[in-house]
C-alpha positions in Angstrom: -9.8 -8.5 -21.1 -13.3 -8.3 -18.8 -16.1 -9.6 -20.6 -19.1 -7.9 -21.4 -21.1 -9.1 -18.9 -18.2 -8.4 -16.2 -18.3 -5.0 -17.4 -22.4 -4.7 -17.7 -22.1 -6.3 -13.9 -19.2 -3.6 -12.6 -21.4 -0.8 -14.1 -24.5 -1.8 -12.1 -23.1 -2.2 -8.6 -21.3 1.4 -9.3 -25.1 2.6 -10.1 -26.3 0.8 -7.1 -24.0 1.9 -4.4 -24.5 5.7 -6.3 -28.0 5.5 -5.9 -27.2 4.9 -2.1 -25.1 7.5 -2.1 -28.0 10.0 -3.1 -30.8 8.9 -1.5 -28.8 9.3 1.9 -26.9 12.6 1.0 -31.1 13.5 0.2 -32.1 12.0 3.4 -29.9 14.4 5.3 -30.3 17.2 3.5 -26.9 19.2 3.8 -24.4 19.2 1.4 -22.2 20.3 4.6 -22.5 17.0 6.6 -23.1 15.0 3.6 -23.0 15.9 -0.4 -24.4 14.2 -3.3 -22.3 12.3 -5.7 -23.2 15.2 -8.4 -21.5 17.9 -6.2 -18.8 15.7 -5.1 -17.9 14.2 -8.6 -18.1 18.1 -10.3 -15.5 18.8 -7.5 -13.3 16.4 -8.3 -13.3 16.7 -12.1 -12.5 20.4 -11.3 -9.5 19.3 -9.3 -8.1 17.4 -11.6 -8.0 20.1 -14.2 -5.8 21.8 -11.9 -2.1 21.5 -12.5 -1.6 21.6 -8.5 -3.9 18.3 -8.1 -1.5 16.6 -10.3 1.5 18.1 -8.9 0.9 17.3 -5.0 -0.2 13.5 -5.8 2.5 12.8 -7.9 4.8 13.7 -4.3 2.5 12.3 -2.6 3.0 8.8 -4.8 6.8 9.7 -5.0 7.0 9.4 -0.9 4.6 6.7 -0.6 6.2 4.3 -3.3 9.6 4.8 -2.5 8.7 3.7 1.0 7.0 1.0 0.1 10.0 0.0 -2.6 12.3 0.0 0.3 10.2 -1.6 3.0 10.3 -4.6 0.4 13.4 -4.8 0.3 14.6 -4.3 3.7 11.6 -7.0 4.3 13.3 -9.4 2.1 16.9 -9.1 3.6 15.5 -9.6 7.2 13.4 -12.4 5.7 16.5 -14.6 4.0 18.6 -13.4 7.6 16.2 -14.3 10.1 15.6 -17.8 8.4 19.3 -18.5 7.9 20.1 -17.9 11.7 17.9 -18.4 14.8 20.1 -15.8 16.5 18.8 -13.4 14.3 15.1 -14.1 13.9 15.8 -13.9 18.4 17.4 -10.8 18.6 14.9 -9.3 16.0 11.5 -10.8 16.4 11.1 -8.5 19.3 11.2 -5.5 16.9 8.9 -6.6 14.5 6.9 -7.6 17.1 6.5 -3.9 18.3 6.6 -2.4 15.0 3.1 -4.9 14.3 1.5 -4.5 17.7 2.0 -0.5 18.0 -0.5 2.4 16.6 0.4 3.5 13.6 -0.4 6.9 15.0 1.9 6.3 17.3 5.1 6.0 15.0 3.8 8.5 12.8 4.4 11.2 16.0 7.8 9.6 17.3 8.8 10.4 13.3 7.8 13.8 13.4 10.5 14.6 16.6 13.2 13.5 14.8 12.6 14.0 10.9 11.0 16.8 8.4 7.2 16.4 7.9 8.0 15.6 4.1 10.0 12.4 5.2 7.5 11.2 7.7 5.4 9.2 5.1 7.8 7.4 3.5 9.1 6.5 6.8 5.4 5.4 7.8 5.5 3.4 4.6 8.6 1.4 5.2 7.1 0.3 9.1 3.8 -0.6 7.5 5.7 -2.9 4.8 8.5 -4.4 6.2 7.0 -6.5 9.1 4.5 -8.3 6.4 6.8 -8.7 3.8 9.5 -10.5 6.2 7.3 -12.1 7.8 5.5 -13.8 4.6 9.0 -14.3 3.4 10.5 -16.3 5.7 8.4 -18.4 6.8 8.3 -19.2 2.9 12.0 -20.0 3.2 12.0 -22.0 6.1 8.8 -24.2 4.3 11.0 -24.7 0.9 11.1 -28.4 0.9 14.8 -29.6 1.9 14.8 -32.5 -0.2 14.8 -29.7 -2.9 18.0 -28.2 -1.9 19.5 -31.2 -1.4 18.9 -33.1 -5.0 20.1 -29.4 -6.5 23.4 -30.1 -4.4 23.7 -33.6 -5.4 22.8 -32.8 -9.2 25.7 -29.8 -9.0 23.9 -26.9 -8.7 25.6 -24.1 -7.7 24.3 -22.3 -4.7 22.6 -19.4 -7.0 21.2 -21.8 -9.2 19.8 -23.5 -6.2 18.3 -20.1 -5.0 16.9 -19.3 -8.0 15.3 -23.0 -9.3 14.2 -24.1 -6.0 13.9 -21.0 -3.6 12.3 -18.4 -6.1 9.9 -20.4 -7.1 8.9 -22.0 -3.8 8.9 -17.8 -1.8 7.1 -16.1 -4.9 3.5 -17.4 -4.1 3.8 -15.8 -0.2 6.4 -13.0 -1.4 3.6 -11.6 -3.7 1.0 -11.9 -1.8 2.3 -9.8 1.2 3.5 -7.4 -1.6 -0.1 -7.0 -2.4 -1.3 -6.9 0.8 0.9 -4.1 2.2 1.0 -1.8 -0.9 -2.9 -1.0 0.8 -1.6 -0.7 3.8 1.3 1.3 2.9 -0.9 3.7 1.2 -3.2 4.3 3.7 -0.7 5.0 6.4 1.1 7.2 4.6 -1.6 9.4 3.5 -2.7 9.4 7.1 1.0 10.5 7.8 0.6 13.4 5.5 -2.6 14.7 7.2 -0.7 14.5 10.9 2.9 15.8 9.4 1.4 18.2 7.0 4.1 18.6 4.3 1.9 21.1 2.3 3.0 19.7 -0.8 0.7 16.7 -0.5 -2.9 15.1 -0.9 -2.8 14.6 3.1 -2.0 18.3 3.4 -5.1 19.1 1.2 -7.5 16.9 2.9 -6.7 18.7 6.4 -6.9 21.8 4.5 -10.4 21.0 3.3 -11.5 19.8 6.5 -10.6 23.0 8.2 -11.9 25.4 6.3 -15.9 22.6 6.1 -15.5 22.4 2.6 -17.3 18.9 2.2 -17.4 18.1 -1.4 -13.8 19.1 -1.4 -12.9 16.6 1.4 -15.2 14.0 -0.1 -13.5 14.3 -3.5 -9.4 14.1 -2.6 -10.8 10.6 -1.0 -12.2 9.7 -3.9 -8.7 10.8 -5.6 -7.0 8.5 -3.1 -9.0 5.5 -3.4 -9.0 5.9 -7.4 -5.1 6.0 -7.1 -4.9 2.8 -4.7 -6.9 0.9 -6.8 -4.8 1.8 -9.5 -1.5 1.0 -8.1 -3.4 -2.2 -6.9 -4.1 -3.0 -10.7 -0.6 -2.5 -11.7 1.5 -4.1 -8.7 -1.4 -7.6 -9.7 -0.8 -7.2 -13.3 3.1 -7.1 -12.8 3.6 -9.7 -10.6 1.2 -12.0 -12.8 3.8 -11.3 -15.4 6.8 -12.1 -12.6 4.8 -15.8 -11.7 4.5 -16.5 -15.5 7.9 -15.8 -16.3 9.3 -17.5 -13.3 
């Protein structure tokens, strides 16, 4: 649990960057270019007493996650492929490659030719992950010391066992990390997927919406909504791989 202090600490950089917040939004003078945290935090507490709020970022999570989940995955089977044969990591490396180097905007527009506007995100999600986790992955892999593997072998290990007491524990470190690292970036391209694709079932629909029709505080508090649900899922994903490193 945070200490006091930790907390006391939290609270006043909150206040500080607040106090910012107003004395700019006061400095401008137009709750149309920029509003004041009052407006913008009575906006959002309104929007979250509405059902709809609820309902459009629980899709909105549903797309995002499941990307992310299987971006992961497919990032872990490319990972154990590409390190087990150099044909492999040749004839794909170029596709990763791409995939890292290209805009995400870019993808994001290819998707929308060839799949509904409610699939685009999730697709999004999966690019964004998969590259990072495989990456991270294998080059974990390929660093697990040999000598490892080969005193599991000679003390007759099987090959799972050998996976599991000498790989696991070697990848998890790297594994997790890129985990952590491109559940942010997962997050961020998919919502930016949803305000391009505009499935209107979703927070990315919403903020377009509110943009369009210059309704600031509205604008200004769905991205306060989408920040307050990264950090969340950022607080979850740490807490339950801390639990996956302890038990391993």
């Amino acid at each position: 649990m945070p200490s006091k202090r930790k907390i006391l600490q939290t609270a006043l950089i909150a206040l500080i960057y607040l106090a910012i917040w107003e004395a700019v939004s006061l400095l401008v003078g137009k709750e149309l270019l920029l509003p004041s945290p009052l407006s913008t935090l009575s906006r959002l507490a309104v929007l979250l007493t509405q059902g709809e709020t609820w309902f459009y970022a629980g899709l909105t999570l549903l797309r995002i996650m499941t990307g992310y989940a299987v971006g992961v995955l497919l990032g872990v089977l490319l990972a154990v492929l590409t390190a087990r044969s150099a044909f492999a990591e040749a004839l794909l490396s170029p596709l990763r490659a791409i995939v890292k180097a290209s805009p995400v905007t870019s993808f994001i527009l290819l998707a929308l030719l060839w799949l509904s506007s409610d699939m685009v995100p999730l697709v999004i999600s999966v690019l964004m992950v998969v590259p990072m986790v495989w990456t991270a992955t294998a080059e974990a892999i390929l660093q697990t010391d040999p000598r490892l593997v080969e005193m599991g072998r000679l003390y007759g290990l099987t090959r799972w066992q050998i996976v599991k007491k000498v790989f696991v524990p070697s990848v998890l470190p790297q594994f997790l990390a890129a985990c952590t690292t491109s559940l942010g970036f997962a997050w961020k391209s998919g919502v930016a997927a949803e305000i391009i694709a505009l499935p209107k079932q979703s927070i990315g629909y919403m903020l377009y919406q509110s943009k369009l029709r210059i309704e600031t505080p509205d604008l200004f508090a769905w991205t306060l909504l989408i920040v307050a649900l990264s950090m969340l899922l950022e607080w979850l994903l740490v807490r339950g791989m801390r639990r996956i490193r302890h038990d391993a």
